[in-house]
C-alpha positions as CSV (number, residue, x, y, z in Angstrom):
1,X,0.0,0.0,0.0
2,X,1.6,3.3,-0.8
3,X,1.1,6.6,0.7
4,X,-1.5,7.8,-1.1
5,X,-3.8,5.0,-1.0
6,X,-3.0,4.8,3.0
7,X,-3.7,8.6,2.7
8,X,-7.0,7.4,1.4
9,X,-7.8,4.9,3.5
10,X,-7.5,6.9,7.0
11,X,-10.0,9.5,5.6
12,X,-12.6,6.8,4.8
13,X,-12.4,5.4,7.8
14,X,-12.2,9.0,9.9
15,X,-15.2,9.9,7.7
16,X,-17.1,5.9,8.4
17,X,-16.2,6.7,12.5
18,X,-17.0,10.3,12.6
19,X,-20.4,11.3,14.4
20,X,-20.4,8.6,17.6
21,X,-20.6,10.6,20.5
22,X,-20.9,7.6,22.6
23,X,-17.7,5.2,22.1
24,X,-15.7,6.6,24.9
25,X,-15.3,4.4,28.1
26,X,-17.3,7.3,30.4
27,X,-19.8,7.3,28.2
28,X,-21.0,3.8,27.6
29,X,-24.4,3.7,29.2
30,X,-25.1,0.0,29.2
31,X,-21.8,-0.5,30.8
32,X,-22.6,1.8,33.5
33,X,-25.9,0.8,34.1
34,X,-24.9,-3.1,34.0
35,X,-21.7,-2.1,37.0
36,X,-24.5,-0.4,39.0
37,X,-27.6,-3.0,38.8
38,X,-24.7,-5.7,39.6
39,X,-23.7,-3.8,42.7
40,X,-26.9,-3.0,43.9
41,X,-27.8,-4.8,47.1
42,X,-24.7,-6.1,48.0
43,X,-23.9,-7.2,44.9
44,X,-26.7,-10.2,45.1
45,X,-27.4,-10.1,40.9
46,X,-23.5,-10.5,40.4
47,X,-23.2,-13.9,42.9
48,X,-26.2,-15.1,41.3
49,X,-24.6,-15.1,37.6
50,X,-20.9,-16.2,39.1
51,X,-22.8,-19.2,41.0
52,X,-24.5,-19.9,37.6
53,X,-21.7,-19.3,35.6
54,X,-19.5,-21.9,38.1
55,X,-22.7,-24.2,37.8
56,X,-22.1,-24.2,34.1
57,X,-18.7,-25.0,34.2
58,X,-18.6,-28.0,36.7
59,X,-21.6,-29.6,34.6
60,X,-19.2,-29.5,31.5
61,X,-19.8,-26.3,29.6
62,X,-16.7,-25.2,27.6
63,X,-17.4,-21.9,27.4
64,X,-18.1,-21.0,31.1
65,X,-14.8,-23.2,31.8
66,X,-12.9,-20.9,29.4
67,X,-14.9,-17.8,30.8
68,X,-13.8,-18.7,34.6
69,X,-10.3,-19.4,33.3
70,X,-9.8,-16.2,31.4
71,X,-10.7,-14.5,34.5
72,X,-8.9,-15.9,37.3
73,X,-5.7,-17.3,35.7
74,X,-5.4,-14.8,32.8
75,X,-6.4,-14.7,28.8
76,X,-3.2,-17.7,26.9
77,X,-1.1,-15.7,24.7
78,X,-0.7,-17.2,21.4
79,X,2.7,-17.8,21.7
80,X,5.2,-18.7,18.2
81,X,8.7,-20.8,19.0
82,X,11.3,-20.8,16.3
83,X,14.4,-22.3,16.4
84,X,17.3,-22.7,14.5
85,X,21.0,-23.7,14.1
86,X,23.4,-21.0,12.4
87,X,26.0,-23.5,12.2
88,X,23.2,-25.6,9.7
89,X,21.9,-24.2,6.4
90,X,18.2,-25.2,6.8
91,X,15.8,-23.5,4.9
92,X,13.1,-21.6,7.2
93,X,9.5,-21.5,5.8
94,X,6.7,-18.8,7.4
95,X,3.6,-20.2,6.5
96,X,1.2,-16.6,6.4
97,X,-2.0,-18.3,4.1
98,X,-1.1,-15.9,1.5
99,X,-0.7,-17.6,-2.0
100,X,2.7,-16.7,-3.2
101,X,1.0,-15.4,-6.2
102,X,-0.5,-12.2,-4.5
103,X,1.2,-9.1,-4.1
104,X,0.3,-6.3,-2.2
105,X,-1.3,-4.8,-5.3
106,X,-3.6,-7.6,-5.6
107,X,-4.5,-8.1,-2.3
108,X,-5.7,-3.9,-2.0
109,X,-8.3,-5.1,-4.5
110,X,-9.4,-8.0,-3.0
């Protein structure tokens, strides 16, 4: 992509995101609304979905597992281990799932 088509680009997509006066963090109603109903009452909606959600989970549900796992232990990074020997002229192949045909040409008009 050269500069003028990247020039391009960013004003389509400044025009496509202009006008939405409601994308910042402080001013995501739902979000706000959902934190406060949760809280209410000492927070007695909340323990009712984390008991359901754990329900879930210990009856099998991958999802919920996954949910509860992301939460307390942390989201898995996807991690990529490459190794080589200097001393051992192997060819190294990076498998991206773009045919070798395409060039960066072809690909803008896809």
């Amino acid at each position: 992509m050269n500069n003028k088509q990247l020039a391009e680009a960013r004003e389509a997509a400044a025009a496509i995101n202009q006008g939405n006066d409601y994308s910042s963090k402080s001013k995501r109603m739902i979000t706000s609304t959902l934190k406060r109903v949760l809280t209410q009452d000492e927070g007695i909606r909340a323990r009712k979905i984390v008991e359901a959600l754990i329900t879930k989970a210990e009856n099998g549900d991958i999802p919920a597992i996954r949910e509860i796992l992301d939460r307390t232990e942390g989201k898995i990074l996807a991690q990529n281990h490459v190794t080589a020997d200097i001393n051992n002229n192997q060819p190294v192949y990076v498998i991206t799932g773009i045919d070798d045909k395409d060039t960066i040409e072809s690909l803008d008009k896809k």
